[in-house]
C-alpha positions, 0 to 999 in steps of 0.5 A: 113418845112422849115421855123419851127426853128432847135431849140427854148429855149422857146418852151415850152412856145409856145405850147397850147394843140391842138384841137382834133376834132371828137375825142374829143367824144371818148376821153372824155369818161374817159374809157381806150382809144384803140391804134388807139387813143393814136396814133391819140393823139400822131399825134396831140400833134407832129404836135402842137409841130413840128409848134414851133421846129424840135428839141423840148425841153425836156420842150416841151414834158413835158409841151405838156404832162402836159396839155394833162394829166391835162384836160384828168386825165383818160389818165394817164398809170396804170403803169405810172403816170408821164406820161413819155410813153407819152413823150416817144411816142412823142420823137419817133415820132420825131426821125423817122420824122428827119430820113426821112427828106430830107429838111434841112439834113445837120443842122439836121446832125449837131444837131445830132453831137451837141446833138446825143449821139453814140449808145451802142454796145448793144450785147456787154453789154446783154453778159456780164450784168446778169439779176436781178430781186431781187433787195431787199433781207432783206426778205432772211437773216436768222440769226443763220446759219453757213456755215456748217449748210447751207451745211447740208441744200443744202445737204438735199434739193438735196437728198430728194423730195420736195412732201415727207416732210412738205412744212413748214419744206422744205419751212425753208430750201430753206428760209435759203439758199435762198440768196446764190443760188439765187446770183449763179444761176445769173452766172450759165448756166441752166445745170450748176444750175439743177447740183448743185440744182437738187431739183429745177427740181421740180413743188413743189420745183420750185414754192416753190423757187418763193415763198421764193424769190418774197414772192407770190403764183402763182397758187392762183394769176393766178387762180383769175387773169385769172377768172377776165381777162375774166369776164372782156372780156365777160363784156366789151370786143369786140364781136369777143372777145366773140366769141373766149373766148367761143369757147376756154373756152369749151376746158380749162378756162386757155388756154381761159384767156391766149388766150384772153390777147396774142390776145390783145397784138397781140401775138401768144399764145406760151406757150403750144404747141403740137410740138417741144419745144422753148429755153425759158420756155414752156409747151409740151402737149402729149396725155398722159401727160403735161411737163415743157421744159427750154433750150430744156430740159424736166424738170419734168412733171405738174399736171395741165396747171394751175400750168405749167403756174405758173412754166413757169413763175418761171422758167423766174424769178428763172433761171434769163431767159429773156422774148422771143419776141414772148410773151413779152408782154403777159408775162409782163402783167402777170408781172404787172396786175396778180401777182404785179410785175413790173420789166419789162417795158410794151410796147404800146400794153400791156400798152393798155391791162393793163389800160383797165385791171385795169379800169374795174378790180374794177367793176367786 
């Protein structure tokens, strides 16, 4: 170790893409690979690098990238095509191995003053930084509105039932007011929004206002999606995979398609419960009937598991909620592969689960 340089201006030159070995088999295949073996592809590509520098160049990681990329085109992230989760793996990689270093601490200590930069007081900043995830809003000027009309229009919103009108004739009314509420419920507190948009308490309204704001259909997205999520496991899954989605089909092909990708992503599935309700959007299932709980509070009851699910996801997107660790990566999975979004950046797990997604999307 000792003997590797702290730092070398062409390191970049320097490097040659490591031999994989018994791995190279499975590498090759041009099929998503599995976590196991972007962490043993991540190991060798550190361990080419650490024999030039302890603190490789950003030239270094793009170059050892680079080449892994151009022989394995199939390696490139779905969501991802420069490569930069890669580069990201490997940094980390080093990170942790200089934290843990004993040898050589005192030049590492002063790399770090030379290069490090001070941490962020990141409580500091999620408190006062408002989460956005509509960042063009052309599709919501409406033009020809005065402000006493879109007062008639809040006003007729709050005082009639999304399911009593013509979705057209209510959907003209949440699109001409659309943009104002939006930007104010980014400051609002749950209470505070339900207070001064009430309607928003409603399936019909909720999912309504998703579709006003991101312009798409939940309920005919996730139906599709999920019926392809498992197609896809039944196909090219694991045999404890089909085990598990058959035993959960039986009982509901949603909660069976929502299983299958939380497992993936080694989550536990927490958006239907039978117990006490979480903080973040959830459903609460009873013998009788089904209801969507923001904040602990009940919201109104749903039609089906099908469209609760899509109102949980509304309610995220719509109340600017951030997503709970616990089903992080389920939910930003929905995000990217179900619904054509991509506001939230995928973790290794979901990454994983995306590229298998998306690979074999095509062939079913």
């Amino acid at each position: 170790m000792a003997s590797v340089p702290l730092e070398d201006k062409n390191d970049y030159l320097k490097f040659v893409l490591p031999d994989f070995k018994h791995w190279e088999s499975v590498i090759s295949k041009g099929t998503p690979i599995s976590g196991k073996t972007r962490r043993y592809i991540v190991s060798q590509l550190f361990q080419e690098c650490f024999r030039i520098t302890w603190y490789p160049s950003q030239r270094l990681y793009r170059r050892s990238v680079d080449l892994l990329l151009e022989k394995y085109p199939h390696l490139r992230d779905c969501t991802d095509e420069n490569g930069q989760a890669w580069i990201e793996q490997l940094s980390n990689k080093f990170r942790n191995m200089r934290r843990k270093a004993s040898t050589a601490a005192v030049k590492i200590q002063e790399m770090r003053d030379k290069f490090g930069t001070k941490r962020p007081n990141t409580q500091a900043q999620q408190r006062n930084k408002k989460l956005c995830r509509l960042h063009n809003q052309e599709h919501l000027i409406v033009y020809g509105e005065t402000e006493e009309s879109l007062a008639k229009h809040q006003q007729w919103l709050a005082t009639t039932s999304s399911t009593s009108v013509d979705p057209a004739h209510y959907r003209e009314r949440l699109l001409a007011t659309a943009k104002e509420r939006h930007e104010t419920l980014m400051t609002m507190t749950l209470t505070e929004a339900l207070s001064m948009f009430p309607f928003l308490a409603s399936e019909t309204a909720l999912l309504m206002e998703f579709e006003v704001l991101w312009k798409r259909d939940l309920k005919k997205l996730l139906e599709v999606g999920l019926n392809t999520v498992c197609t896809i496991i039944m196909r090219f899954g694991k045999e404890e995979e089909l085990i598990s989605l058959s035993e959960t089909f039986s009982g509901d092909g949603v909660l069976a398609g929502l299983q299958c990708i939380a497992s993936r992503c080694s989550e536990k599935l927490q958006m239907v419960t039978e117990g006490s309700p979480s903080l973040a959007p959830c459903l609460v299932q009873t013998t009788d009937e089904i209801n969507l709980y923001v904040d602990g509070q009940c919201l109104f009851k749903v039609s089906s598991i099908l469209t609760g699910v899509c109102c949980i996801f509304a309610a995220f997107w719509v109340f600017n909620i951030r997503y709970p660790k616990e089903s992080r990566n389920t939910l930003t999975f929905l995000e990217h592969a179900l619904f054509g979004l991509s506001e939230t950046k995928p973790a290794t797990k979901c990454r994983d689960l995306l590229n298998f997604y998306m690979f074999y999307e095509k062939n079913v």
